[in-house]
C-alpha positions in Angstrom: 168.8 53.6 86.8 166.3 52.8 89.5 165.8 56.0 90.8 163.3 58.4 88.8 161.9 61.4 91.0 164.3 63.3 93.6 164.6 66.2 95.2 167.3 67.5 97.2 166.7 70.2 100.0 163.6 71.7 97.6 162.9 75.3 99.4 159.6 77.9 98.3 159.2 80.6 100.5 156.1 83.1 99.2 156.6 86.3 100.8 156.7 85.3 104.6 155.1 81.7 104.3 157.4 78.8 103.9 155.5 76.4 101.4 158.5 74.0 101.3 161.4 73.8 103.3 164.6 71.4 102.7 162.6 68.7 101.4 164.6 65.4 100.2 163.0 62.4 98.6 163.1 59.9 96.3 161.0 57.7 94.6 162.3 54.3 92.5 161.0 52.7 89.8 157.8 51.3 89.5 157.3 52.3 93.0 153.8 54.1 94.1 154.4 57.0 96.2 152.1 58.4 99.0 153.0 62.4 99.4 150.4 62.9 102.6 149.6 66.4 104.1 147.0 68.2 105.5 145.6 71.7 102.9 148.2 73.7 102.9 151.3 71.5 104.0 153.0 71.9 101.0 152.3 69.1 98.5 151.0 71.2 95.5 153.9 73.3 95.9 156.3 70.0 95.6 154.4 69.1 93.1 154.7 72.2 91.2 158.3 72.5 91.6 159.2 68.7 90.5 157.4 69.4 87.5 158.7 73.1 87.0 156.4 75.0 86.8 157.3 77.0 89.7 161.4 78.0 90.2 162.7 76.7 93.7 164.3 78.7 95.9 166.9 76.8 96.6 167.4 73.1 95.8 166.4 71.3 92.9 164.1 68.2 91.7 165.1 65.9 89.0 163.3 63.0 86.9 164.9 60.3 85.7 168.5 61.9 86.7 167.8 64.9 84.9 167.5 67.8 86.7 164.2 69.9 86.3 164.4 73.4 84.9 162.5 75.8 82.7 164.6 74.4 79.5 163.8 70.3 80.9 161.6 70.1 77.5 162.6 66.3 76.6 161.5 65.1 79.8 158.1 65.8 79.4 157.4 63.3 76.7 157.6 60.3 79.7 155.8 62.4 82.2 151.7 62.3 83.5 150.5 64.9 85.6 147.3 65.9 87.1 147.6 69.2 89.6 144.6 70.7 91.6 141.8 71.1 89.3 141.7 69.1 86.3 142.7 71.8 83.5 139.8 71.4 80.2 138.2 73.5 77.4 134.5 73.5 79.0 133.0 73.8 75.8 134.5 71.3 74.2 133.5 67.8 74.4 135.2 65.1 76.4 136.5 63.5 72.7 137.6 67.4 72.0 139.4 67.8 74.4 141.3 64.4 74.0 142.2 65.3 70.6 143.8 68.4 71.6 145.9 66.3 73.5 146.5 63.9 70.6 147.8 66.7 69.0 149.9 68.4 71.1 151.7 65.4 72.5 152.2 64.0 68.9 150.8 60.8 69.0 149.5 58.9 65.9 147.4 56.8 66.9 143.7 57.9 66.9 142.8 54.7 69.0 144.5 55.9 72.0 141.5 58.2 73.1 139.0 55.5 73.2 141.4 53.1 75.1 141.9 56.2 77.6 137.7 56.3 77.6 137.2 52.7 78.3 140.0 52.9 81.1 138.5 55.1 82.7 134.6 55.2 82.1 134.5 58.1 79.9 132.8 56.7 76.8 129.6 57.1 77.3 130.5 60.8 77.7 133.0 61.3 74.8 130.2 63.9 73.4 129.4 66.1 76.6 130.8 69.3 77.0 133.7 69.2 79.6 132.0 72.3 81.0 129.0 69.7 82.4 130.7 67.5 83.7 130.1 66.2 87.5 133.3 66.9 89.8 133.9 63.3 89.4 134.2 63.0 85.7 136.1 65.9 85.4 138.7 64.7 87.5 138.4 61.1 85.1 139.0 63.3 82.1 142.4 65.0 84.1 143.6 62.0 84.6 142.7 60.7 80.9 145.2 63.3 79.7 147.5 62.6 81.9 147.5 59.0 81.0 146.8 59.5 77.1 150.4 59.2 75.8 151.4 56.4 78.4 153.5 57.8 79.8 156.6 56.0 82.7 156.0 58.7 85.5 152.6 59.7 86.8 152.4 62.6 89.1 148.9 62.9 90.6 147.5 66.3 93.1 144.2 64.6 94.5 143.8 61.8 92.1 140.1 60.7 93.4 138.6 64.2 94.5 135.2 64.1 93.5 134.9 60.8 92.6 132.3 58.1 94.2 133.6 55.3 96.1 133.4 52.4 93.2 135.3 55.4 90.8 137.8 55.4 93.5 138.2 51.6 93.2 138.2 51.9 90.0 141.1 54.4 90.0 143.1 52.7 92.7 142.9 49.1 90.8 144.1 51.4 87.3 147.3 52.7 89.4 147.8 49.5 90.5 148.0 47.7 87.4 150.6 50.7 85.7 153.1 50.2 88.0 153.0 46.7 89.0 152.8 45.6 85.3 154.3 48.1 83.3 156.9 50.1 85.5 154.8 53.3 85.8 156.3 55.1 88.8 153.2 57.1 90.6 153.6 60.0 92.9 150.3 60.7 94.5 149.5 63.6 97.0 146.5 63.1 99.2 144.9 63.9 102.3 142.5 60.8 101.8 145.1 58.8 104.1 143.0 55.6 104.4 143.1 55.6 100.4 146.6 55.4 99.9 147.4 53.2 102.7 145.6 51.2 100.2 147.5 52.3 97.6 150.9 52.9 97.4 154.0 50.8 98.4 155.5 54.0 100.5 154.4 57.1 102.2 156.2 60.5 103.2 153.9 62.7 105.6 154.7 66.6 105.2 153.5 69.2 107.6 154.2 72.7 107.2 156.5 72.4 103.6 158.6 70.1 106.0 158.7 65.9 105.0 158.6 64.6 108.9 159.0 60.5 107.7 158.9 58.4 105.3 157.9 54.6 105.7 157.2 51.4 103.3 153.8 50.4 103.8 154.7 47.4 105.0 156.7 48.3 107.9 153.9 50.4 109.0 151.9 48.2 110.1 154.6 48.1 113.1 154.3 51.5 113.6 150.2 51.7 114.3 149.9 52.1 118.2 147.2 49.0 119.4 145.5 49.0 122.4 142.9 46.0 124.4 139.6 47.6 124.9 138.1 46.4 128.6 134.6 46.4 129.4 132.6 45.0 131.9 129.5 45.5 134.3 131.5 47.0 137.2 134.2 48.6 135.5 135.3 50.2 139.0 135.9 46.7 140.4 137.6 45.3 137.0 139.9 48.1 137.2 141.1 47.4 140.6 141.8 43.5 140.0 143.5 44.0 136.3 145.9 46.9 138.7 146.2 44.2 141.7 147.2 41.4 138.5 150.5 44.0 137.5 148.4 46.0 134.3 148.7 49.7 134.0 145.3 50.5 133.2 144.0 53.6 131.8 140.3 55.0 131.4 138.8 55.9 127.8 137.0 58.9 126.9 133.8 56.4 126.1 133.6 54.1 128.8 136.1 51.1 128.5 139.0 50.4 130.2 142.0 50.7 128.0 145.2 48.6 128.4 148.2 49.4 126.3 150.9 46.7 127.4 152.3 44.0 124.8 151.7 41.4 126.7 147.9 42.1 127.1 147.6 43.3 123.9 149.2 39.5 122.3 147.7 37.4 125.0 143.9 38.9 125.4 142.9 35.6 126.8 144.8 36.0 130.2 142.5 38.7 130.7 139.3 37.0 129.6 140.6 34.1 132.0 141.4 36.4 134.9 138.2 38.2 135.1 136.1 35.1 134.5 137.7 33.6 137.2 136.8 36.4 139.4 133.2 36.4 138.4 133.3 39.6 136.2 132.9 38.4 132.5 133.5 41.0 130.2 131.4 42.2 127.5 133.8 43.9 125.6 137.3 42.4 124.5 138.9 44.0 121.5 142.3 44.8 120.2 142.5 48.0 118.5 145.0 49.3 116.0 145.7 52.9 114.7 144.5 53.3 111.7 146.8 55.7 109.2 144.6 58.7 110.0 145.4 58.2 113.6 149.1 57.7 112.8 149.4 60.5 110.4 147.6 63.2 112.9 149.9 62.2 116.0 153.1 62.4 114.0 152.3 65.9 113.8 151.5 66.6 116.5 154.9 65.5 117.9 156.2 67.8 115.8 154.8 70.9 116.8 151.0 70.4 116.6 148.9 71.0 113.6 148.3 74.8 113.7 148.0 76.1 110.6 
């Protein structure tokens, strides 16, 4: 079986608000999963439902074919999860708090806490109370637990909240290495969109409980609007002659002329030519693409703005 997480029309309503509404999705093996939303667009909620610990209104979520509900006990043993914030005993040390784990997942081996450590920079605070640690580190000893009994299915809320940019690195190159070289499927929320772009193989963006797309990483790149950024001395005149040369030009909010054509945009050196040739030599030619943030806030706001 390839497919491992699905869910099939997954509804939450909590009083009036609709947390999650008719959401489908599924996520294959091995395969690193980007769930992106703004606070408050539903992910937590997803999250909390696919791992039971909330009751769906209607529709259901399943791992591994086997639909979650409050009596899914066996699935658990192949399943990671980190959810908001990292859950510890703050008076307990790092090492303690392992060990409970240990215990209460059943597994033998002692040495699996101090591989979890070294993974992920924790030894040198295996005898600090959880209680003191920075955001950071607590967030490195969630995901320590999550990953303490190896499991084949991590699902991560915020992975790399808290954590400074070479911990983030750190985690991303961790992830990476699960599922590309031992099948771990990853379903990561964010709202760190320039992260996971980095990330994961395939993102769905979900805006008010509702999953507006879903696209492989790699076609995205197709997706990013580009534009050729026009500047020169007389930007009055340069807009004239690119208009009198067939180019639908358009003015930017800081000063350069903007062209959005494909033609212009794949062949930046007609314009070059055309306005050295007419004695106005730009200072500024640049193609700029969308990054994912960009992307991700006008998809929704084509679909209905991002009240809320």
């Amino acid at each position: 079986m390839n497919e491992i997480i699905r869910t099939e029309d997954l509804t939450k309503h909590f009083g009036s608000n609709q947390a999650v509404h008719g959401l489908s999705l599924h996520v294959d093996k091995g395969e690193i999963y980007g769930f992106l939303g703004l606070n408050g667009a539903g992910k937590t909620t997803t999250i909390r439902m696919l791992l039971g610990m909330i009751r769906p209104d209607s529709g259901a979520s399943y791992l591994f074919g086997q639909r979650v509900d409050a009596g899914s006990h066996t699935l658990w043993a192949n399943v990671g999860y980190m959810v908001e914030t990292p859950y510890s005993y703050p008076e307990l040390t790092v090492l303690e708090n392992l060990e409970i784990i240990r215990r209460l997942r059943g597994i033998p081996d002692c040495g699996a806490i101090d591989s979890v450590m070294d993974k992920l920079q924790l030894t040198s605070y295996r005898d600090r109370k959880a209680g003191s640690l920075s955001l950071g580190n607590g967030q490195r000893l969630g995901l320590a637990k999550a990953l303490l009994h190896n499991p084949k299915v991590l699902i991560l809320d915020e992975p790399t909240n808290g954590l400074d940019p070479a911990g983030i690195v750190e985690v991303r190159q961790l992830l990476r290495e699960l599922a590309l070289n031992h099948g771990v499927t990853i379903f990561i929320s964010s709202h760190i969109l320039g992260e996971v772009s980095k990330l994961t193989t395939r993102i769905g963006i979900v805006h008010h409980g509702i999953l507006l797309q879903e696209t492989d990483v790699r076609e995205l790149q197709h997706l990013l609007r580009k534009r050729l950024l026009v500047q020169t001395r007389n930007p009055d005149a340069t807009r004239i002659k690119l208009t009198q040369a067939g180019y639908d030009v358009k003015l930017s909010e800081d000063g350069p002329l903007l062209l959005l054509e494909d033609h212009a945009i794949a062949n930046p050196e007609y314009i070059s030519k055309l306005l050295t040739d007419a004695q106005m030599l730009p200072i500024l030619l640049n193609v700029q693409e969308e990054d994912l943030e960009g992307y991700f806030l006008r998809m929704i706001e084509t679909k209905g703005g991002i009240k809320g």
